[in-house]
N, C-alpha and C positions, 0 to 999 in steps of 0.2 A: 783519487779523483774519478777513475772511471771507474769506480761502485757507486761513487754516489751519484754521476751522473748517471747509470744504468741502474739503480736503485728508484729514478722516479717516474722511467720508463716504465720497468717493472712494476711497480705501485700503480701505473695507467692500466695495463694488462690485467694487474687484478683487478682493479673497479672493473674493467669489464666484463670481465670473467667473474665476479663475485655479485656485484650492483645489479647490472644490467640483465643477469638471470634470476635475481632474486624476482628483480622487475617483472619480466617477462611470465615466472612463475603465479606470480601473485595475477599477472593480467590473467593468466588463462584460468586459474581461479576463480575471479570474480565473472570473466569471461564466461562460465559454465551456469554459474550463479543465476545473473542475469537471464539469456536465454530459457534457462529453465522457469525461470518468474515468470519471464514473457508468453513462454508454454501453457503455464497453468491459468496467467492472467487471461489470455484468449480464450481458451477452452472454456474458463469459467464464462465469461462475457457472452460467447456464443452460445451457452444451454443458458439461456432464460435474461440476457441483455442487461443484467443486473450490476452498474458499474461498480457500487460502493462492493460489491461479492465478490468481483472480478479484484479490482484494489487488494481485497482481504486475502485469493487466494495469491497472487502473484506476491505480497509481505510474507504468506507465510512458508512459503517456499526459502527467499530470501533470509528470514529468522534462522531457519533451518539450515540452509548450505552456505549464507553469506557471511552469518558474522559471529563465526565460532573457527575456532580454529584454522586458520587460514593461511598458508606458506609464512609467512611474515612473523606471527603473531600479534596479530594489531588489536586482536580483539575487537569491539564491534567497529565495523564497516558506515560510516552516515551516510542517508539517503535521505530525500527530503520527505517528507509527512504529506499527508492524501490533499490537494488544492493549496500547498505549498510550494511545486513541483520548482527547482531551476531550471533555467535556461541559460543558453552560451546569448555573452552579451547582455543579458536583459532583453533578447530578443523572444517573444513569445512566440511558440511557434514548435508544431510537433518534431519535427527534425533537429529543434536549439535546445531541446532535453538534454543535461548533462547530473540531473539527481530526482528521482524519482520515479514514482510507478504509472503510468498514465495510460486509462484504454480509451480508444479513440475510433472514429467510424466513419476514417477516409475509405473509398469502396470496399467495405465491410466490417464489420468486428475484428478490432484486435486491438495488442498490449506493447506500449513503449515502456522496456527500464533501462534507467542512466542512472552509472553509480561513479561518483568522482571523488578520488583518494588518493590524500599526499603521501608519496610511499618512500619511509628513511632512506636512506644511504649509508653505506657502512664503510667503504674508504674512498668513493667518489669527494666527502666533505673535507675530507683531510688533505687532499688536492687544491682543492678550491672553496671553500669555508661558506659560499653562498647555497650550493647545490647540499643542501646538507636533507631535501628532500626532492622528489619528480611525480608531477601532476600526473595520474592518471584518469582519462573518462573511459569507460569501457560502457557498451551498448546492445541491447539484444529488442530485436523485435519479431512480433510472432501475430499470425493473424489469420481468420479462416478464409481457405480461398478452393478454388476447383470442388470438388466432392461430387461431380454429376457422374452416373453409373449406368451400362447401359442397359437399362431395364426401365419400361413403363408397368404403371398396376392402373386398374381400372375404377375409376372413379366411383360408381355406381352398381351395386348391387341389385337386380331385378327394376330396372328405370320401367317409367317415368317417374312413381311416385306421386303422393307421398302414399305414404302404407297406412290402410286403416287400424294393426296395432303394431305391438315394437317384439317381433317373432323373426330368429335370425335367417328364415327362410323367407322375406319378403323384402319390399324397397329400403335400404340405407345407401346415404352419403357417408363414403368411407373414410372420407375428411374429418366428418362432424366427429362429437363428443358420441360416446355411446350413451345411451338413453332418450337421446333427442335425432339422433338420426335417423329417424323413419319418417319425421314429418313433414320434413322439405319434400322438394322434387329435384328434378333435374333442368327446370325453369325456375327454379327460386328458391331459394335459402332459407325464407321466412318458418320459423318453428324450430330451427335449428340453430347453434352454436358451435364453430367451428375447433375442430380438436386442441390441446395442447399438451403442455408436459404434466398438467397439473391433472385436466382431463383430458383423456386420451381416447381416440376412437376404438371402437371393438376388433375383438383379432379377427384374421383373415389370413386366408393363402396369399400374400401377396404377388408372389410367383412362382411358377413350376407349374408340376403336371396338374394342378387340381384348379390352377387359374386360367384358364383355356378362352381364349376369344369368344364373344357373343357369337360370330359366324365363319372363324377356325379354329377347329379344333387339335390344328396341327401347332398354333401359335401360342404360347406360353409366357411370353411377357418380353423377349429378349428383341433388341435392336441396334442397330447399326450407328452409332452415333455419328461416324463420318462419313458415310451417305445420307444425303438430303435433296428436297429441293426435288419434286414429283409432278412440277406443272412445264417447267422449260425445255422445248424441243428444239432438235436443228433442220434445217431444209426437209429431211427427208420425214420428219414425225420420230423421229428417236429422241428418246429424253437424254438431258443435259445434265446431270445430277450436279449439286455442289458435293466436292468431296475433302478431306480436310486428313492431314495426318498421313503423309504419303500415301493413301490409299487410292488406287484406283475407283476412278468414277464407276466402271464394268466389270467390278471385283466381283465375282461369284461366291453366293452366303457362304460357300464351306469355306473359304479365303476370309471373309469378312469375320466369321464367327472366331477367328483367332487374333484378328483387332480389338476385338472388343472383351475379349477375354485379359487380354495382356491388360483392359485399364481398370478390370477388377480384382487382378492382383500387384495392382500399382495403389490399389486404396481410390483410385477419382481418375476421371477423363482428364487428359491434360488440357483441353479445350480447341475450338471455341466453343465458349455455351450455346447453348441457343438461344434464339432470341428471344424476347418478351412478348408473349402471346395477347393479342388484340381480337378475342370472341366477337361476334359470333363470327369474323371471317376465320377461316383456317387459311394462314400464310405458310408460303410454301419453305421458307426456311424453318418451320415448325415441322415440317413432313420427314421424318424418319424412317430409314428402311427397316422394313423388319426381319429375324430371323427364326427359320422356324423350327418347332419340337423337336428337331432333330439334335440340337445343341443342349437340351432344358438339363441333360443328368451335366456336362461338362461344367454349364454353368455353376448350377449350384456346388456344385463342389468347388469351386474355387471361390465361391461367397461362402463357403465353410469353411475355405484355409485361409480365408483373408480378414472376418468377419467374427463375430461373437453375439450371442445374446445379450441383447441391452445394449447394441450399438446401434449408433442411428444413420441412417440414409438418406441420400438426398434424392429422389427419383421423380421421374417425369409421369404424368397424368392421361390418359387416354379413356375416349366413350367406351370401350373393349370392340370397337369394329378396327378389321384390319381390309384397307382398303386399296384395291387395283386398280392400274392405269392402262388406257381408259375404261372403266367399268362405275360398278354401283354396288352397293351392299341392301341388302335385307333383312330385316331382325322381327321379330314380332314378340308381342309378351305373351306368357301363359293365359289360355284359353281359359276361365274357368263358366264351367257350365255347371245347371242345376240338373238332378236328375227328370225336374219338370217346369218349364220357366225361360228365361230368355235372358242373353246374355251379346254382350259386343268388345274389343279389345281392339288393339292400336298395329299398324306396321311402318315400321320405320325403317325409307330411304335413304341412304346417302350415297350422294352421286359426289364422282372425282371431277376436278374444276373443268379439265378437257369434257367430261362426259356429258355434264350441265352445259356446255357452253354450245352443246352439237343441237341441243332441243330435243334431243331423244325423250323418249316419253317409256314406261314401263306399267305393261300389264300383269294384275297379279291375279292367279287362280288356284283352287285347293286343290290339295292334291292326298288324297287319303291314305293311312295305312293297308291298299287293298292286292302289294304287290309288284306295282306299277314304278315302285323307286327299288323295290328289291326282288329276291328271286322267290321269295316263300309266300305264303299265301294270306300273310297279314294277319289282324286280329276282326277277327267277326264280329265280336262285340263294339269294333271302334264304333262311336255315336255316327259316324259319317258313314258306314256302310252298313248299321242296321238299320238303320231308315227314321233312328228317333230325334235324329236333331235336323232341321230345315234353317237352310240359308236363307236369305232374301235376297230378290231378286231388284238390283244387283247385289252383289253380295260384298262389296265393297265398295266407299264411297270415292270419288276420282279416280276412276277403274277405268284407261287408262293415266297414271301421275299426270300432274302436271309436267311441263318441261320446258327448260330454259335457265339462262345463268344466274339468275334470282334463288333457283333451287338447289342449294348446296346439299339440303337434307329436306324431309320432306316424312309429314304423320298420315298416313293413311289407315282409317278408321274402319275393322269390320261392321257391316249393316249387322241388326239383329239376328240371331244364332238361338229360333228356336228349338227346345229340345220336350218330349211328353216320355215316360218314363224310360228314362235314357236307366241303362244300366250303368252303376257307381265302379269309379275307379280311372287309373291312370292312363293313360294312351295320346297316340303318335299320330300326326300330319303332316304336314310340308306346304310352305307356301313356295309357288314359283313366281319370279320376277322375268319376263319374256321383254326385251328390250324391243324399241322401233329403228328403223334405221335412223344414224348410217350404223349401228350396233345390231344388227340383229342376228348377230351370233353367239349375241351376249342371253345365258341365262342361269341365274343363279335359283337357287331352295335355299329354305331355311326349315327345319326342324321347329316345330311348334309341341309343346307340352300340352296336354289337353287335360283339366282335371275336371270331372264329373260328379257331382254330391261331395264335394268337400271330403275328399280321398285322404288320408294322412301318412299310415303307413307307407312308407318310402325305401327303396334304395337306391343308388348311382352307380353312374360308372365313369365319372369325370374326372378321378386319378386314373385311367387308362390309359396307356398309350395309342394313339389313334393318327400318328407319322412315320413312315420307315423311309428311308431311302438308300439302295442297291449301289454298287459302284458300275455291275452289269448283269446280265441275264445268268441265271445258274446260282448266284445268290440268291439262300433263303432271307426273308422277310420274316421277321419274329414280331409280334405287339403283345406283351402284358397285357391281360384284361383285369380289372383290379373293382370287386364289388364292393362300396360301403353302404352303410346307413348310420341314421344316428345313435349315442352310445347308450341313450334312455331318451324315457318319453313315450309321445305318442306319435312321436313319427318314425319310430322306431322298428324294423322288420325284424319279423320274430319268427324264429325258426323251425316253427312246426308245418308251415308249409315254405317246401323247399320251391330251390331255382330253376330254371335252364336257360341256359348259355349258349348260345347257336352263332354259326353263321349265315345271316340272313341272305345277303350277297358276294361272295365274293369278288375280292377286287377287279375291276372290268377296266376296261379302254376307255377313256376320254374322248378323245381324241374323233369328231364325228364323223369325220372322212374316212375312218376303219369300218367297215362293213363283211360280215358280219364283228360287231363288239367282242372282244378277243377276252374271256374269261379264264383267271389264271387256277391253280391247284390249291387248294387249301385243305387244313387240318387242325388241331386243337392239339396239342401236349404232342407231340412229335407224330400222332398218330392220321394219317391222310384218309383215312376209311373211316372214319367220323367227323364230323361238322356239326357235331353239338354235346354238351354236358349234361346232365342232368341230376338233380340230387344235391344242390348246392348251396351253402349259405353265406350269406355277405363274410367278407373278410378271406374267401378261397382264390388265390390268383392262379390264371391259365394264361399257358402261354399259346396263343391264336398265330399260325404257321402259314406263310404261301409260300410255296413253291415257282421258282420266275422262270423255269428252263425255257417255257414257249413264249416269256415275255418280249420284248421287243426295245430295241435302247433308245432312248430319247422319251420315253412316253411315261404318261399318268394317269395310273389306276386309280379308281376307287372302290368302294364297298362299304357293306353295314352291317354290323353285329347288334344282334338283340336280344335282350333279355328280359324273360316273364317269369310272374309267379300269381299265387295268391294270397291275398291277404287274409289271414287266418281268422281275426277278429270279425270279417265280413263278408268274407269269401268273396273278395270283388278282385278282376284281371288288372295288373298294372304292369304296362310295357315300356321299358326305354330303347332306343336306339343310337347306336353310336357310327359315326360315319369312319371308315380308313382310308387313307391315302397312302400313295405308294409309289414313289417315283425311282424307275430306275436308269441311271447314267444319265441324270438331266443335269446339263451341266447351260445355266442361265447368261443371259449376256452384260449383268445388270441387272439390279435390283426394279421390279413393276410393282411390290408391293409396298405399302409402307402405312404407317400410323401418324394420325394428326395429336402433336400433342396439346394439351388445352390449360396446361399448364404446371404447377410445382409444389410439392410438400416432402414435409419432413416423416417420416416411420421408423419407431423404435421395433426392431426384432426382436418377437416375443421367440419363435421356435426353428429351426433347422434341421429337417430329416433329407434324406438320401433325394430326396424326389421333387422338395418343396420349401418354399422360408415363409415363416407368417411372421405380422407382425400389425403392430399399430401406429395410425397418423396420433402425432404430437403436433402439426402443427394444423393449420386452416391452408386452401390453396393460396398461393400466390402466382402473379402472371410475369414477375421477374426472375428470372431465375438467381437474379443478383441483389433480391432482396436481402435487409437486415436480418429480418426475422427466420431465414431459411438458415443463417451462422450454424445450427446445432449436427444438420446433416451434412458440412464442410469439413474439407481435411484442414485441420491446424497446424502451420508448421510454419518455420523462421523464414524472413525472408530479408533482404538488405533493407539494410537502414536508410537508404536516403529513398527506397519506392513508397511511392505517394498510398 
């Protein structure tokens, strides 16, 4: 008597011990199954919104992992068929899925599978003769979400636009399709088609050393995502920043530059987005703090450990001005001049919303390559100090800006820019912006390109480095100087007439209350008893040396490095100059700088070297950042089943 009544005890213990993990087996089976549908069903949905593609890859996942060999042996697995889909109850409704594959676009793309299978019994039936099977629903959902990184790219190549032809050294929307993006402007879109996956914009530096701000060139693309918000102060005039992600509102960029590093090798920002951008105002939760080139090798390297070629990014949009609180920026486009003839170009203001709101007003005057911004003696040839090209008087129109809170930005137009046989070739200006009170300590330049007779032969120097910063005095300051040109063509420098590489100024005192201006040591390749190369052709990198002993802590140098040549096919002088910053032991209270973003697209990565990532837009901007159409530069990944 007590075997067999311990006989059906024991027969319980094995159903469950036998049943019940068979069970369990087979759930995490199909468990794995699912999720993985729901994986590839998003993913597919999100690169090109294609639901019947989306359907097709998440079945053929399914085909594959679900209904072949599976703990049980049941052989195939039923799931319902494409717009057949069941539901618990007969209740319709994306959470009442209990068979089938369904992608759906509650805030955002993505993929519901529910696979529901009566799974035998092997001595649970012989207990109880009903349970001779157990229902199981098993459920996996996957969907693109987060993917913001923190990195802006510049919308606009050479603005305003449009470009009279399609030469990659003139106006494109970076957005657009390539072929058609030279004809818009940066007022209008008309002539253009904006990118996709099918047509794709033209590559570019997206970011790094060779994507350098319109008017810094220490800034390289990188930002602060969780500082924001560059309009709100307290009693005393100090900004209020929003800050998000435990981070200190008055976090200092070398602190910050490690926040925002950890959320590109997390794959996405964990949030909050930003929000939806409303042109022409620039809102202040749209204002991101920037950080500057001193981060740009850190970065890319860890968008090379995180990242691949042919993967795509979600990134924020910016004019390429990086803009201070309270101040103004100044940009101007390339000058071009006839060797005999008359010519006029545009300067563009943007004032910070405090700076517009003051009525300040900003005068702008030329300022030549004669010396006067550097310590060497200029180029003689420049058209502005051989006497062949004449401004008009005035020489710029609303000279000084308007001002007032109307004027966020602001086009001020050079008057005619006569020139009679100007000598041909490449050279250097500056416009200065002199603020009115209550600023009028405010004054920025801007580096003007000047080309004369339709100059071609070119080189650069905009993969250099052109930011250092010291922890204190006695540190040296090192900058790469990095010459290119193009790889053929006609704008190609050719090497039979060589370089020189100079230090024009070295890095000097800011700061205008230092008197005399405190100029520090420099050298070229470790050597301090020279300040210039000679004999050099594009592609030779130097490394340009200061020495900080007699520096001072708290303060910020600058300087300028120049380089000349001639160009062989014409023997005409072409100069570039590159500005240096140099900060040492600046340690800030809070972010003053920052970037308006203007809104959002998608970029496949065409290339990633040690310094740089190019890549192309696939998609058109969008001003949501929670747009559908952005699914493709999101991370996908599972998330619970009952989130909307």
């Amino acid at each position: 008597m007590l075997v067999a009544l311990m006989f059906t005890v024991l027969m319980g213990f094995a159903a469950l011990g036998v049943d019940v993990g068979r069970f369990y087996a087979e759930r995490r089976y199909v468990q794995d199954a699912v999720d993985s549908a729901a994986l590839a069903c998003a993913f597919k949905y999100g690169h090109g919104g294609d639901e019947v593609a989306a359907w097709g890859a998440g079945d053929a996942i399914l085909q594959d992992r679900n209904l072949n060999a599976n703990p049980l042996g049941l052989g195939k697995l039923p799931y319902s068929a494409r717009g057949s889909e069941t539901y618990a109850d007969d209740i319709v409704g994306e959470q009442n899925l209990i068979s089938g594959i369904l992608p759906v676009t509650t805030n955002g793309r993505g993929c519901r599978v529910a696979i529901t299978v009566d799974v035998p019994t092997f001595l649970i039936k012989i207990l109880s003769p009903t349970l001779n099977t157990i229902t199981m629903t098993t459920q996996g959902y996957a969907k693109s979400k987060g993917g913001m990184l923190p990195t802006v790219v510049k919308r606009y190549a050479n603005p305003p636009g449009p470009a009279a032809s399609d030469q990659s050294n003139l106006f494109h929307d970076q957005t657009m399709a390539e072929g058609q993006d030279w004809q818009c402007s940066t007022t209008s879109t008309v002539g253009c088609t904006p990118a996709s996956e099918a047509s794709p914009g033209r590559e570019f530096v997206i970011f790094g050393q060779a994507a350098k701000a319109t008017n810094d060139s220490s800034f390289r693309g990188y930002i602060g995502l969780d500082i924001r918000d560059f309009t709100s102060t307290d009693g005393s005039g100090n900004l209020n920043h929003d800050a998000y992600n435990s981070v200190p509102p008055t976090v200092t960029v070398n602190v910050l530059k490690d926040y925002e590093a950890s959320w590109i090798l997390n794959l996405s920002y964990p949030g909050p987005d930003i929000c939806v951008i409303q042109l022409p105002n620039f809102l202040p939760c749209a204002q991101i703090a920037v950080i500057n080139g001193s981060s740009s090798g850190q970065f890319v390297t860890d968008y090379q450990t995180t990242f691949n070629v042919g993967d795509e990014l979600l990134l924020q949009l910016y004019d390429g001005y990086v803009k201070t609180v309270p101040d103004f920026t100044i940009a101007s486009n390339q000058l071009t001049l006839s060797t005999s003839g008359s010519a006029t170009s545009t300067v563009t203001y943007t004032y910070s919303t405090q700076f517009a709101a003051s009525g300040a007003q900003v005068t702008t005057t030329l300022v030549p390559d004669n010396g006067t911004m550097t310590d060497d003696a200029g180029t003689a040839t420049n058209p502005f100090l051989s006497g062949c090209a004449t401004l008009s008087t005035p020489a710029f129109t609303a000279n000084p800006t308007p001002g007032g809170p109307s004027y966020v930005t602001y086009n001020q137009t050079w008057n005619t820019v006569t020139t009679s046989n100007c000598d041909k070739g490449i050279y250097q200006a500056w416009l200065r912006g002199t603020s009115s009170a209550p600023y009028t300590s405010r004054v920025h330049e801007t580096l003007v390109n000047v080309n004369v007779g339709g100059q071609q032969r070119d080189f650069s120097l905009a993969s250099s480095d052109a930011y250092a910063a010291v922890a204190g005095p006695g540190t040296q300051a090192d900058y790469v100087i990095h010459t290119t040109t193009a790889s053929s063509g006609a704008t190609k420098w050719t090497g039979s007439n060589l370089l020189t590489l100079s230090w024009a100024k070295c890095p000097t005192t800011t700061d205008p209350t230092i008197l005399p201006p405190e100029v520090l040591v420099c050298g070229i390749d470790g050597n301090f008893a020279s300040t210039s190369i000679s004999n050099m052709n594009p592609g030779q990198d130097h490394t340009f040396n200061v020495q900080t002993t007699l520096a001072r802590s708290g303060q910020v140098y600058t300087g300028w490095v120049r380089e000349t040549g001639l160009d062989d096919v014409t023997n005409k002088r072409v100069t570039h100059l590159l500005q240096m910053t140099l900060e040492v032991d600046v340690i800030p209270g809070g972010a003053t700088q920052y970037v308006d973003v203007l809104g959002y697209a998608v970029f496949k990565v065409t290339a990633i070297s040690s310094n740089d990532l190019s890549g192309r837009a696939v998609t058109g901007v969008y001003a949501d950042p929670s747009d559908m159409a952005l699914s493709a530069g999101k991370k996908v990944g599972l998330v619970p089943w009952e989130q909307p």
